[in-house]
N, C-alpha and C positions, 0 to 999 in steps of 0.2 A: 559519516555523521548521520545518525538517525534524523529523520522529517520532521522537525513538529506543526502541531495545526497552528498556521499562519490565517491572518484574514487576507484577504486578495486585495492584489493590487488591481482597481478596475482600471484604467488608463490601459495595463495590459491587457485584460481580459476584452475591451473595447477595441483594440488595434489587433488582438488575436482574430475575432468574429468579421473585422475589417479586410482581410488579407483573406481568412478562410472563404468569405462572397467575392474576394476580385478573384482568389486564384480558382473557383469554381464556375466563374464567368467566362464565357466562348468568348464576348466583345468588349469591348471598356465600358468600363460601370461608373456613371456617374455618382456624383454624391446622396442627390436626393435618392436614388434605388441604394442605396449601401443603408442609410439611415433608414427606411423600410423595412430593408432586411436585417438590418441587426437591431432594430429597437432604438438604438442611438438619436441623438438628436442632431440636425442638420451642421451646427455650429461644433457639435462634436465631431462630426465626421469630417471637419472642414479643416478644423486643427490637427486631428490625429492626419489626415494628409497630406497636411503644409510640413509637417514635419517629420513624415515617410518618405516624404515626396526628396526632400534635404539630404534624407541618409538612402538615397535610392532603395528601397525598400518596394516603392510604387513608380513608375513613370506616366505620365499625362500623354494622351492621346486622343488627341479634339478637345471636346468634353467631359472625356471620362478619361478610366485610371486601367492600368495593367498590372501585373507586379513586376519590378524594376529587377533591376542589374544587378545588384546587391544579394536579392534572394537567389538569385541563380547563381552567383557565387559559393553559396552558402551548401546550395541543392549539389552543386556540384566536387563540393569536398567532401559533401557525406558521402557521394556517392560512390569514391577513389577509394576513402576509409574506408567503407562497404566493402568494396572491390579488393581488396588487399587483405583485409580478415578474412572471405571468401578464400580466395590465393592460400593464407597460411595454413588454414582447415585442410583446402585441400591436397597442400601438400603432404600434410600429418596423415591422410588418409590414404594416400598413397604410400607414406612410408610404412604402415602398420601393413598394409596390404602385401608389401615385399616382403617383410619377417615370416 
């Protein structure tokens, strides 16, 4: 199915820019520095985390936020899929190599 130009969901594009400042964070990132750094408003960042926070997406640690259990879920089946396309490639390349 070809793309068509859609308008954007901002709710996503705000939980994207969310995730992309904790998972670039060394420490837990509070809300008021997430709302800094993505332009967001305090009450924005507060909900889109009550409700990352739900689908572990984010885990809370003191004051500030990590990215949760869920992403690393996530991270870690692309990773197998990765690893197993890599595997079948390089099996094909091995067999072309014996011909």
């Amino acid at each position: 199915m070809a793309a068509k130009s859609c308008r954007k969901i901002e709710v996503l594009v705000a939980a994207d820019a969310i995730l992309g400042f904790i998972g670039a964070a060394k420490e837990p990132v509070m809300i008021s520095d997430m709302a800094r750094a993505t332009g967001l408003s305090v009450d924005s960042c507060f909900r889109q985390i009550g409700t990352m926070e739900e689908l572990r997406w984010v885990t809370k640690i003191g004051a500030g936020y990590i990215l949760g259990g869920r992403i690393s879920e996530l991270r870690a089946r692309k990773v197998a899929a990765l690893e197993a396309q890599r595997d079948a490639i390089n099996k094909q390349l091995q067999e072309l190599e014996e011909e």
